[in-house]
C-alpha positions as CSV (number, residue, x, y, z in Angstrom):
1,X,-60.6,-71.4,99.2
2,X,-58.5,-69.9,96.2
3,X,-57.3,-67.5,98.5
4,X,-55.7,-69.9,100.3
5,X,-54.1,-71.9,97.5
6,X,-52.7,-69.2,96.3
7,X,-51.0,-68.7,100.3
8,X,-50.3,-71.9,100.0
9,X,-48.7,-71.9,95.9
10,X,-46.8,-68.2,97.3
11,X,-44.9,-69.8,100.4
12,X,-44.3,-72.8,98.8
13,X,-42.6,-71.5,95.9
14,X,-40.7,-69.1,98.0
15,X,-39.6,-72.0,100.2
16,X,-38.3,-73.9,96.9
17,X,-36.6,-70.6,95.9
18,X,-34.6,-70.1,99.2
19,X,-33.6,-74.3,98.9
20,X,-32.2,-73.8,95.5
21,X,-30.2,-70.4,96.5
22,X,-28.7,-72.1,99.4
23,X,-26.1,-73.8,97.3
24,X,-22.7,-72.0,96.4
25,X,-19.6,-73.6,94.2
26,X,-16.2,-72.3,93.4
27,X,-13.9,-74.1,90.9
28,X,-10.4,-73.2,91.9
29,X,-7.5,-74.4,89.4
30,X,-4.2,-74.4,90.1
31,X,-0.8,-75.9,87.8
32,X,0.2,-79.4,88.6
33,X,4.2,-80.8,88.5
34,X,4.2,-81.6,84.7
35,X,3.6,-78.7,81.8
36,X,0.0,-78.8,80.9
37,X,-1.2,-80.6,83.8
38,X,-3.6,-78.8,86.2
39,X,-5.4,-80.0,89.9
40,X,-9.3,-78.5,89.9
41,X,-10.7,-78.5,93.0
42,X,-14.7,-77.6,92.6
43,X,-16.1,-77.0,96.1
44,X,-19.8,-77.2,96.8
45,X,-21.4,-75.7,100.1
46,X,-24.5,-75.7,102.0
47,X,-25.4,-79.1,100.7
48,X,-26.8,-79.9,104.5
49,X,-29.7,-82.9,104.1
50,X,-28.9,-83.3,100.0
51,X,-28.9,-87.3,100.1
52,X,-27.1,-88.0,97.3
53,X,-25.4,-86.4,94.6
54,X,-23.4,-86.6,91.1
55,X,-21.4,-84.4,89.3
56,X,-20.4,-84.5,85.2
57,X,-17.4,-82.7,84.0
58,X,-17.6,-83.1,80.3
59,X,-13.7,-83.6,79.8
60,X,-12.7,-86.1,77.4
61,X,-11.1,-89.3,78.6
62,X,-7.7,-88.8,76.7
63,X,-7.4,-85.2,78.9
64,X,-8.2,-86.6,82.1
65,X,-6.1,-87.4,84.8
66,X,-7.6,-89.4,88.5
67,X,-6.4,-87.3,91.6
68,X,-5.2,-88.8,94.5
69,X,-7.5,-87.2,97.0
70,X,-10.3,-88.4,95.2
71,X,-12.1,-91.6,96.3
72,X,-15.3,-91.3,94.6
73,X,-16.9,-94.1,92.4
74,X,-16.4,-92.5,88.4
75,X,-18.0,-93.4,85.5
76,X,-15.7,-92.4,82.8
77,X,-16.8,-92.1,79.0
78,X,-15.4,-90.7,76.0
79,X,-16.4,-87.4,76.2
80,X,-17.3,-87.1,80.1
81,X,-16.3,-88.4,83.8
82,X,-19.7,-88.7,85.8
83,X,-19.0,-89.1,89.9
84,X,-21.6,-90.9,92.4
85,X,-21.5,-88.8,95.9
86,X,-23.4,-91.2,97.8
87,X,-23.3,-89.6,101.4
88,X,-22.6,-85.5,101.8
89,X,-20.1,-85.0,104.9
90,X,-22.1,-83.3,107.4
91,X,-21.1,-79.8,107.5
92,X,-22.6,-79.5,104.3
93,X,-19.1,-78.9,102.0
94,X,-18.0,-81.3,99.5
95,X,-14.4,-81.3,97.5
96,X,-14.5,-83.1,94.5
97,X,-10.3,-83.1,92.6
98,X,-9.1,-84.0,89.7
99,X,-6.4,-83.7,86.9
100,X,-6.5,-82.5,83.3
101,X,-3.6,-83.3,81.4
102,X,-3.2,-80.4,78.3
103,X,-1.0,-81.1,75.4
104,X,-1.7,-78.0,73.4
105,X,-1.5,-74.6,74.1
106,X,-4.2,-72.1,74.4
107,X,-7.3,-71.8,76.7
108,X,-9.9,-75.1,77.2
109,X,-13.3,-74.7,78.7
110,X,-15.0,-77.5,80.4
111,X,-18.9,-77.7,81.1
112,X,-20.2,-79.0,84.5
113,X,-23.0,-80.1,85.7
114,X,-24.2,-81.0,89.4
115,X,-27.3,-82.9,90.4
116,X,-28.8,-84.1,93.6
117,X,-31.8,-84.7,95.7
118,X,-33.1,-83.4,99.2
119,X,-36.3,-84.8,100.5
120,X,-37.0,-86.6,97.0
121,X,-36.8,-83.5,95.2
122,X,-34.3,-83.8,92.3
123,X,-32.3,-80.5,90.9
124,X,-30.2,-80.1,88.1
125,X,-27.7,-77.0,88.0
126,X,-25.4,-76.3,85.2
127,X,-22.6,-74.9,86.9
128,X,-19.7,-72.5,85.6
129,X,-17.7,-74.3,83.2
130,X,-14.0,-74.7,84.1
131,X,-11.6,-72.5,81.9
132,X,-7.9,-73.2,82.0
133,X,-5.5,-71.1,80.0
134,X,-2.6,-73.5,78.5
135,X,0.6,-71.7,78.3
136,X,-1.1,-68.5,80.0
137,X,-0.2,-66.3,83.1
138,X,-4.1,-66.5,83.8
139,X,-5.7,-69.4,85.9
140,X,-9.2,-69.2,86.0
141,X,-11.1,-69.2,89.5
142,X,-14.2,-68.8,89.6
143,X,-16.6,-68.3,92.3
144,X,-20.4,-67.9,91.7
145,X,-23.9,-69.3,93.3
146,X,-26.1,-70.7,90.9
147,X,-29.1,-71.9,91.2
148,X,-29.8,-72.3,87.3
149,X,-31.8,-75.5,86.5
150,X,-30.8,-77.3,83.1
151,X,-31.1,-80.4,80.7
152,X,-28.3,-82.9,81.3
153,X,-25.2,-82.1,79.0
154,X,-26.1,-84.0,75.8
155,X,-24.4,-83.7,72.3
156,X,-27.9,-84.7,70.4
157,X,-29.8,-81.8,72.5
158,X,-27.2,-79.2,71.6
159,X,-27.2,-80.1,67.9
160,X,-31.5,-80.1,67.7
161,X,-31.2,-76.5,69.5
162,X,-29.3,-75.3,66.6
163,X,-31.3,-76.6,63.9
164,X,-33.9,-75.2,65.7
165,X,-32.4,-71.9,65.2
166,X,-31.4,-72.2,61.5
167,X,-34.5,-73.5,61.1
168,X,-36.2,-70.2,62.6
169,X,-33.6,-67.9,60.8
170,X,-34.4,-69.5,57.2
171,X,-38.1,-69.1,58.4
172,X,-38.1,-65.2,59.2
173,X,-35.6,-64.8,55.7
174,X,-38.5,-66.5,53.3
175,X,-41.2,-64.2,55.4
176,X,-38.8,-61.5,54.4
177,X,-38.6,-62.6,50.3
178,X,-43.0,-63.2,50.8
179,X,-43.2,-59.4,52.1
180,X,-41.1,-57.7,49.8
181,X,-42.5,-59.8,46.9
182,X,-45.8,-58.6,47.9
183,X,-45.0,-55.0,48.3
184,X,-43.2,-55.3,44.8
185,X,-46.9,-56.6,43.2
186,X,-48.8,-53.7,45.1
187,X,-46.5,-51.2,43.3
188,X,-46.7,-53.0,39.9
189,X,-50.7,-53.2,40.1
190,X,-51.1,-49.3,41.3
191,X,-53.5,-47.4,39.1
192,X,-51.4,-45.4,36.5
193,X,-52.4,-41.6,36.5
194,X,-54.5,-40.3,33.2
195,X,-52.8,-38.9,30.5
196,X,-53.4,-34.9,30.3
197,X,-55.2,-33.9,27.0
């Protein structure tokens, strides 16, 4: 019987594994008609039987810019634009475009995430962030599969991961101050060697 669970636990997990490889994106960015605007195209494949879908470019409101080829219901915050895909084409590719509008000079990265759901299962992928060079010869286009699960982007879970780890690092420097204190005592209490007569 544990053999068989253990079949069963193997394939399964294999099964999942191949699902979540099966998706590939590519963020393509291009320069717009104005100086500092930019078009970003993110492409998603092999999304055949995802049943619905969002994606969250963390790109604050005063830099974005809606894209005519874009009909997608948005939820636009301050310092993200959410979309709603709620029916994937059938050949398995979706588009999603929009504008960024730069005013300064120099290079801006933008996180995304992607979520969806196929057959009730819900992923989560954090995928490449967008990077667009301002005033550079360079435009970024980047082409990777991910399969990466993630949290949801979130300000307040960024900042407790670093006090976490400035809590850790002040942890391992007063272990530090403790051991070399303690060596310092085992020299000071060391039998002194007898006086020759």
């Amino acid at each position: 019987m544990q053999r068989f669970l253990i079949v069963v636990l193997f394939f399964g997990l294999i099964s999942q594994a191949a699902f979540a490889q099966e998706i590939s994106t590519k963020q393509n960015i291009t320069p717009g008609t104005q100086e500092g605007e930019y078009n970003i195209t993110t492409t998603i494949t092999y999304l055949e039987g995802v049943d619905i879908a969002s994606i969250t470019y963390s790109i604050p409101k005063e830099l974005y810019k809606p894209s005519t080829n874009n009909h997608l219901f948005s939820n636009i915050e301050d310092e993200f634009i959410k979309f709603y895909i709620m029916s994937i084409p059938s050949d398995g590719i979706l588009n999603i475009d929009l504008m960024v509008q730069l005013k300064e000079a120099g290079q801006f990265e933008f996180p995304v995430e992607f979520q969806y759901s196929k057959d009730e299962e819900k992923k989560v992928l954090a995928l490449d962030p967008i990077i667009v060079n301002n005033g550079g010869e360079v435009i970024a286009v980047v082409e990777e599969q991910t399969t990466e699960e993630t949290v949801p982007i979130d300000k307040e879970t960024n900042n407790e991961v670093e006090k976490e780890k400035k809590k850790k690092q002040t942890e391992a420097e007063k272990l530090k101050e403790i051991a070399a204190a303690e060596e310092l005592k085992k020299k000071r209490n060391l039998p002194r060697s007898k006086k020759r007569r």
